[in-house]
N, C-alpha and C positions, 0 to 999 in steps of 0.2 A: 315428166319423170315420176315415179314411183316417191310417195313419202307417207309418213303420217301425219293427218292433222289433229287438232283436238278445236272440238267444236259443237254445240247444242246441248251439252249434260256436265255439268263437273265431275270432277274425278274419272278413274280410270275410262268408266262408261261414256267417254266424248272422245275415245279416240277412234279413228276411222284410218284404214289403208284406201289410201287412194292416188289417184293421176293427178297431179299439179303440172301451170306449166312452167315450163323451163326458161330462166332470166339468163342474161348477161352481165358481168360484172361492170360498173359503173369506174369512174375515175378515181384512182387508189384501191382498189378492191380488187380482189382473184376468186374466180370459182373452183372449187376444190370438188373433186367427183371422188366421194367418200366411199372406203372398204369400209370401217367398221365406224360404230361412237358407242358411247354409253351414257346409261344410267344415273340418274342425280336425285336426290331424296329433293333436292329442289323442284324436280317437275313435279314431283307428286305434290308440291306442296303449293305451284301455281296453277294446274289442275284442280285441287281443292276449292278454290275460291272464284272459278269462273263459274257464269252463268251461260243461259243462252241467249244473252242481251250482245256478249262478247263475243268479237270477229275471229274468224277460225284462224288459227296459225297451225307452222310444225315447230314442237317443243323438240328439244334437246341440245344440249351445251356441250361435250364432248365431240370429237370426232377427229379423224385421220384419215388421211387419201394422199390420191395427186392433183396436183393442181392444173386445170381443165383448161383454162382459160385464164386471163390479166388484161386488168381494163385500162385505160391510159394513166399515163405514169406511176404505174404498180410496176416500177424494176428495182433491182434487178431479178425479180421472180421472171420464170420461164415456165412455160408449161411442159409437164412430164416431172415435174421436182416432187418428190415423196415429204409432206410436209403434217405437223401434229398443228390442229387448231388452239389456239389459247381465248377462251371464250369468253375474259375479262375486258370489254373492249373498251379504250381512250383512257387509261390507266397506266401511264408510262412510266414514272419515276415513284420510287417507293414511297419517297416522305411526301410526297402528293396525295394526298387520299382523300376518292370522293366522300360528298356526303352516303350516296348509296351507288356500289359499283354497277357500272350495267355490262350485264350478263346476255349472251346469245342464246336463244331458245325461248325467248319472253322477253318484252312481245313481239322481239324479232324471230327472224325463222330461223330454225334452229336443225339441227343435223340428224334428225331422223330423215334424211331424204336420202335420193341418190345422190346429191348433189348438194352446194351448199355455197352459196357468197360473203364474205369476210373483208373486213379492211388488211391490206395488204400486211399490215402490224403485225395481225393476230393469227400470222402462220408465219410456223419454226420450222427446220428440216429435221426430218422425222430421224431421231437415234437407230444407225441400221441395227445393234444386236436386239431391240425390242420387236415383238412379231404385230401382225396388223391389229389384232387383238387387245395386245397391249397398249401398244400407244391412242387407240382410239379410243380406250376407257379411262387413262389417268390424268387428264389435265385438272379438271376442276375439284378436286379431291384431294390430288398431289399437292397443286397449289396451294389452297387452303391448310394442309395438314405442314408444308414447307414453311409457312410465313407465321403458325401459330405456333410452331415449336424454335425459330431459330432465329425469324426476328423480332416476333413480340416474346417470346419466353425465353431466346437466349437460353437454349439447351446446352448443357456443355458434359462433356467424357466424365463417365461416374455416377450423375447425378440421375434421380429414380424421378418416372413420369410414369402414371396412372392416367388409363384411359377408360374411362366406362366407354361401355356399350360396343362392346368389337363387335365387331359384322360388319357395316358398310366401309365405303371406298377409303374415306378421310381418317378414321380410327385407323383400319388397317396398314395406309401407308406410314402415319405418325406413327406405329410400333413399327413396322422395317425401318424408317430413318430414323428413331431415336436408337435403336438398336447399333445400325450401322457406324454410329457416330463413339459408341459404346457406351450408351445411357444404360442402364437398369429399366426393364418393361413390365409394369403390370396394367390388368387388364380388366374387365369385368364382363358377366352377361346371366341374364335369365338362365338361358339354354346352357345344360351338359353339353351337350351335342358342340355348342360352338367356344363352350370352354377348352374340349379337348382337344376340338380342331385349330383353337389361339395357340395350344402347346406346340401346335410343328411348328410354328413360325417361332421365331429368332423372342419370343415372350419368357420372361422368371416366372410369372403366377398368374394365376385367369382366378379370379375370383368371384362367389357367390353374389349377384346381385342383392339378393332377398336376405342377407345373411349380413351381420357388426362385419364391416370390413377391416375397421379396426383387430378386432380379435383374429380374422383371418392374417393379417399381415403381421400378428405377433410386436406389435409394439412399433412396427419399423416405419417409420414416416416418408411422408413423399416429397421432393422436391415443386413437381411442376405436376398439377392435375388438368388437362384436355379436357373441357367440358363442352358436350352438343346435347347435352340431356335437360337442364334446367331444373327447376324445384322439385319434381320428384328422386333428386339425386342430394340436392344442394347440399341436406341435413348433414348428410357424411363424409362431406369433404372437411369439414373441422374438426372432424376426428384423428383425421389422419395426415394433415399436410405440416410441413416441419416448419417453424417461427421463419417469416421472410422469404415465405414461398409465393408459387404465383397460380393462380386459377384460371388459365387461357379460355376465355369463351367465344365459341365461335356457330353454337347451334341453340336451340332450345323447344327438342321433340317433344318435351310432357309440357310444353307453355313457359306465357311469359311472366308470369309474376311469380317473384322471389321472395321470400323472407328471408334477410342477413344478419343474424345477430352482429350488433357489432362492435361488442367488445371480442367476438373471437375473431376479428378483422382487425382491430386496434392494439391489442395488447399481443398477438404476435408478428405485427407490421405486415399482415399479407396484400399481394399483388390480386387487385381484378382486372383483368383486363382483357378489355375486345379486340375482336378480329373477325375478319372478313376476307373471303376471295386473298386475291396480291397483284403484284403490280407486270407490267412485262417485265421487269428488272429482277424479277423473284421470280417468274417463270421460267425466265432461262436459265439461272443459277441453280432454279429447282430440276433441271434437265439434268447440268452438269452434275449435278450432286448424283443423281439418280445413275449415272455411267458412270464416274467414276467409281460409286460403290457398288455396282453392276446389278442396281436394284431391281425385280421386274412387279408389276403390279399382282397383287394377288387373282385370277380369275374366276369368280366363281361359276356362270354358265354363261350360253351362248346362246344367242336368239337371231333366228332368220328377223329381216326389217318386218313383214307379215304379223308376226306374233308379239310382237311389242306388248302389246299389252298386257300377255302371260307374262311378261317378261317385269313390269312394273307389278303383278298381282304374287309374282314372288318377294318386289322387293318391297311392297306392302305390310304384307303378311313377315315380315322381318326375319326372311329365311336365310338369305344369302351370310355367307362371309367373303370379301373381299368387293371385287367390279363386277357388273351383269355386261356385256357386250350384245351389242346388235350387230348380225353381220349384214353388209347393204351389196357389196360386192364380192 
């Protein structure tokens, strides 16, 4: 089969189109012969840290198809079933939560291929009103952006959620579901360009990165701040978040060390708190959520399997707004 692997050079520069061979699914498992998947600021971020000491895999966590094959007792799956991957694997019950989830596409193989093997678990039947496109880019993004706004932040109608940094998968979907739900959306970013393109989406205000956010928002405070930015952000979330609010953290692009004053932690009682990935239990509630408010993922381009790697040197270069798709079929 046709896949990418990443292998001899960290970063973008290790990946390679190439012929792998083709497995059979084992006991509990099905093979899924994948149309589309997508992009995660995650590969880029376990590409970063490989060497050329480390054994080549294929990254990528998202993906969607039909199910090709089922190995002994993977039922009731059939082959020919149109199925989205949930690439959170052995994470079944919500209040169960690992120390660190493990994720498909590192250091298991992961869905940049034609093809792809799964625990039977970790395939849903794929929502017919979403196109292959769609569904093969939003698991790991939706989830994550599902479980940080409604089970650790307890989002609720009314209340205003600021998200730095619109552009990738997880921002984006957290502004259509807080939206949906009829939260108040504000947003941030460097770029004009993806300020004005946060305005078609269902967003109140796209605010100046580099500019008093405070002052931008006229006084008006925020309930629940979405953080994946970390300490080149932190300084101005206590400007602006209203006594007894909560600071979801669930990335940390400019690094890991913080400075938290904290008396403006203490004397207006706010919420820190982490998140990660979700459970299968929050992925499929994150589906139903998703049809019933007939949500579709934002797509920003679409890449043949081949050019992957332009396809990660856009979402490097921090072009995109919304999902990047691969198409494989």
């Amino acid at each position: 089969m046709k896949a990418i692997i990443h292998a001899g050079m960290p970063g973008i520069r290790g990946l390679q189109y190439t012929e792998q061979q083709d497995k059979l699914p084992g006991k509990g498992e099905v093979k899924v012969r994948l149309k589309t998947a997508g992009l995660n600021h995650r590969d880029l971020f376990l590409m970063a840290d490989r060497t050329n000491q480390d054994a080549p895999f294929i990254p990528g966590s998202d993906g969607a198809g039909i199910i090709e094959a089922v190995g002994d007792e993977a039922t009731p799956l059939t082959p020919g079933a149109e199925v989205i991957i949930n690439p959170c694997i052995g994470w079944e019950k919500t209040e169960q939560v690992p120390i660190v989830p493990v994720i498909l596409g590192g250091p298991s193989d992961g869905t940049f291929a034609e093809s792809v093997i799964v625990p039977q678990q970790n395939v849903v039947p794929k929502p017919a009103y979403l196109t292959w496109e769609e569904a093969g880019t939003l698991s790991l993004s939706a989830l994550t952006a599902y479980r940080a706004l409604f089970t650790r932040g307890n989002l609720q109608k009314g209340q205003h959620v600021l998200i730095p940094g619109i552009g990738g998968g997880v921002a984006t979907f957290a502004a259509l579901m807080a939206a949906a739900i009829g939260a108040e959306v504000t947003v941030t970013s460097r770029s004009e360009v993806k300020r004005q393109a946060a305005l078609q989406l269902p967003i109140a205000q796209a605010l100046n990165t580099h500019e008093s956010w405070k002052d931008q928002l006229k006084g008006k405070a925020v309930d629940l701040i979405l953080d994946s930015v970390g300490p080149v952000a932190y300084g101005q979330y206590f400007d602006v978040i209203k006594p007894n609010g909560k600071i979801i953290m669930f990335g940390a692009s400019s690094g890991d060390e913080i400075t938290i004053p904290a008396r403006a932690v203490f004397f207006p009682q706010l919420h820190i708190i982490g998140t990660s990935m979700g459970s299968r239990e929050e992925f499929i509630a994150m589906l139903q959520f998703m049809e019933r408010h007939a949500l579709h993922p934002v797509i920003d381009t679409i890449y043949p399997l081949k050019e992957t790697a332009l396809a990660f040197g856009r979402m490097e270069r921090s072009e995109q707004l919304g999902n990047i798709a691969i198409a494989i079929d």
